[in-house]
N, C-alpha and C positions, 0 to 999 in steps of 0.2 A: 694715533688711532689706527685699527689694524682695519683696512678695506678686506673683505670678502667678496672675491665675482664668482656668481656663482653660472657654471657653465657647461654645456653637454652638446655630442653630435647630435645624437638622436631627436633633432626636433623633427615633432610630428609634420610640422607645414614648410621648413625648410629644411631638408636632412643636410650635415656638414656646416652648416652656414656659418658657425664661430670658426672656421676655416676657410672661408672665402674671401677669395684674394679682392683688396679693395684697395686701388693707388698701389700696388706692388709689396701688402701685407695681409696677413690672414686679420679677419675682423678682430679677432680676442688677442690681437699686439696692439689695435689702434687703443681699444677698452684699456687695457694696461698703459699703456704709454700714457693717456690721459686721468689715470686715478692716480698714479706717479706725479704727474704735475702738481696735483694738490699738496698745498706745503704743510698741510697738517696730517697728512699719510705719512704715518711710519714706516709700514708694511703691507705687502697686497700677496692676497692668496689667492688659487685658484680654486673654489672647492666642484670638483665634478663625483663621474659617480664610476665604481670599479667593475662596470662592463666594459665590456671588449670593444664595444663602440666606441670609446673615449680611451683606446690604445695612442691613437694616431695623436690626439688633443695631449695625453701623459707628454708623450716623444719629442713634440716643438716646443714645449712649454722645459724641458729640460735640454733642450738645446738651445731657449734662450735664457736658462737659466732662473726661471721663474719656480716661487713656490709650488705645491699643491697638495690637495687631502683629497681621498678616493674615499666615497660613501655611498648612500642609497640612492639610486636613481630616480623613483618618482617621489620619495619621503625628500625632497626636499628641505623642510624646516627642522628634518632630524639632521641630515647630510650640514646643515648650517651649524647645528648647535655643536654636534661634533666637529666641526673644523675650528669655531673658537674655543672649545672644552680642549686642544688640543694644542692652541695658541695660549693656553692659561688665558685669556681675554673676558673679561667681568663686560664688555660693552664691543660691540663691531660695527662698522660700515658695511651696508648691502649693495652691491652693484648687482645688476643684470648682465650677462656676459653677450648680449644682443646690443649694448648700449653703444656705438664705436664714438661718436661726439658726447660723451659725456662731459660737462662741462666742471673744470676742475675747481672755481669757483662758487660753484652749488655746494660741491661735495666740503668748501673748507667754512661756507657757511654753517650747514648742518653741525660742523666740528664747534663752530665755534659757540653755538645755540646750547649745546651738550655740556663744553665748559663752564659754561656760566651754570648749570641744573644739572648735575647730573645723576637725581634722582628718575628724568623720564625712564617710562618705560620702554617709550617710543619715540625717536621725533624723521618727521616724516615731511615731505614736499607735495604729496600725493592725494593726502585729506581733508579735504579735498584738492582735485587734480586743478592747478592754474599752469605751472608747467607740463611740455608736450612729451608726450612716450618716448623714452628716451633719456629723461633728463632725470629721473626718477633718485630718487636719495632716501635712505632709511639709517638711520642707527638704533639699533637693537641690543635689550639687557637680555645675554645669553639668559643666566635663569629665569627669567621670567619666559621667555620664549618656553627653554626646555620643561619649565614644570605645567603648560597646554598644552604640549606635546599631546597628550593622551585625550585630549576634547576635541582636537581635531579632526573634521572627517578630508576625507582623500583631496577635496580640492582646495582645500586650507593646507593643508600638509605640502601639496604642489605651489602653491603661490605666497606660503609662507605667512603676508603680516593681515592678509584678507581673517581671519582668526580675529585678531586685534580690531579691525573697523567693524566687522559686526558685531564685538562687544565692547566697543569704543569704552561704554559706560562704567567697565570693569579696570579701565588703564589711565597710566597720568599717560596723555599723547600730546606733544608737542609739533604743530603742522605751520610753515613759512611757505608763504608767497612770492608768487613770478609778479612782481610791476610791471612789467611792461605789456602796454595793452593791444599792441600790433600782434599779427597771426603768426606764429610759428610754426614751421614744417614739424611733422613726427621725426626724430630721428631717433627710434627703436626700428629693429631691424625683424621684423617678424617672417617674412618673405618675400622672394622674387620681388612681388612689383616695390617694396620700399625700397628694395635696395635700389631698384631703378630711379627711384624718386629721387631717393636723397644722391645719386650721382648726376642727377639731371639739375638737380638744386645749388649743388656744394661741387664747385669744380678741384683740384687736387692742389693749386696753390691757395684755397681756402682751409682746405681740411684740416692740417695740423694745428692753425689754430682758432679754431672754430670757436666763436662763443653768445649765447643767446642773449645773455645780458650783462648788465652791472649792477648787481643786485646788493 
């Protein structure tokens, strides 16, 4: 299965932050290092967008030798469909590039919900949300994505499967649950204070292998 993290400087609330150094690595190597653990990941791409802001993001990312595809910067769900249209990819994994604990067991779950059906059009951890921001899993059929493309309005286009839940009605959606009933810190990285959070939470001989459950 081909992961896509999809990833950009230009965050409105934290500028750089998939750049910020976390345990003595920029956030979007921890993201990568952890969608690589999952052993049903083939391939993991970067998809960002070809402004000049996401110079610096191109530059590490081929200094560590990572994939990537340069597309729209706020059309996200186009910027998607065009990195799997480009992958030849009929189906993808979505990551968020803010995700750095993403847990690589989520992501071989989802893989493995897909094998068994893989007529969804969607299958998702999010619809509803029992896992915490951060831990978020999507796999997506590029066509069906690209042919809403055009029903989209602007903050559907940005958040990409927000489209899909509000016309839930119109899709096969397949959505798995978090068991475990204790409270789970966020670990999405949206600004400043999480990042505080989750360093104040998750000390550095926990990070690498970080993981929510046994699902």
């Amino acid at each position: 299965m081909l992961a896509i993290i999809q990833a950009r400087c230009s965050s409105r609330r934290f500028t750089n932050k998939i750049l910020t150094m976390i345990y003595g690595k920029p956030l979007i190597k921890h993201v990568i290092s952890r969608v690589q653990k999952a052993k049903k990941i083939t391939k993991v791409i970067i998809a960002t967008s070809k402004n000049k802001s996401d110079d610096k993001l191109v530059e590490y990312l081929k200094k560590i030798k990572v994939q990537y595809y340069r597309g729209n910067l706020t059309n996200v769900a186009q910027r998607i469909v065009d990195t799997a249209e480009h992958q030849k990819k009929k189906n993808f994994l979505r990551i968020n590039g803010d995700s750095p604990l993403i847990d690589p067991d989520i992501i071989d779950k989802a893989i493995s919900i897909f094998k068994k059906n893989k007529n969804y059009d969607l299958i998702s951890n999010v619809f509803p949300r029992t896992f915490p921001k951060g831990q978020s899993v999507e796999i997506i059929c590029t066509l069906v994505l690209k042919k809403h493309l055009k029903n989209m309005n602007k903050f559907e286009k940005e958040h990409v499967t927000q489209y899909f839940y509000k016309n839930s009605g119109f899709f096969l959606i397949k959505n798995f649950t978090n068991k475990r009933k204790n409270k789970l810190i966020k670990t999405a990285i949206d600004n400043k204070r999480d990042l505080a959070n989750i360093l104040k939470n998750i000390k550095k001989n926990e990070f690498e292998d970080y993981s929510i459950s046994k699902i």
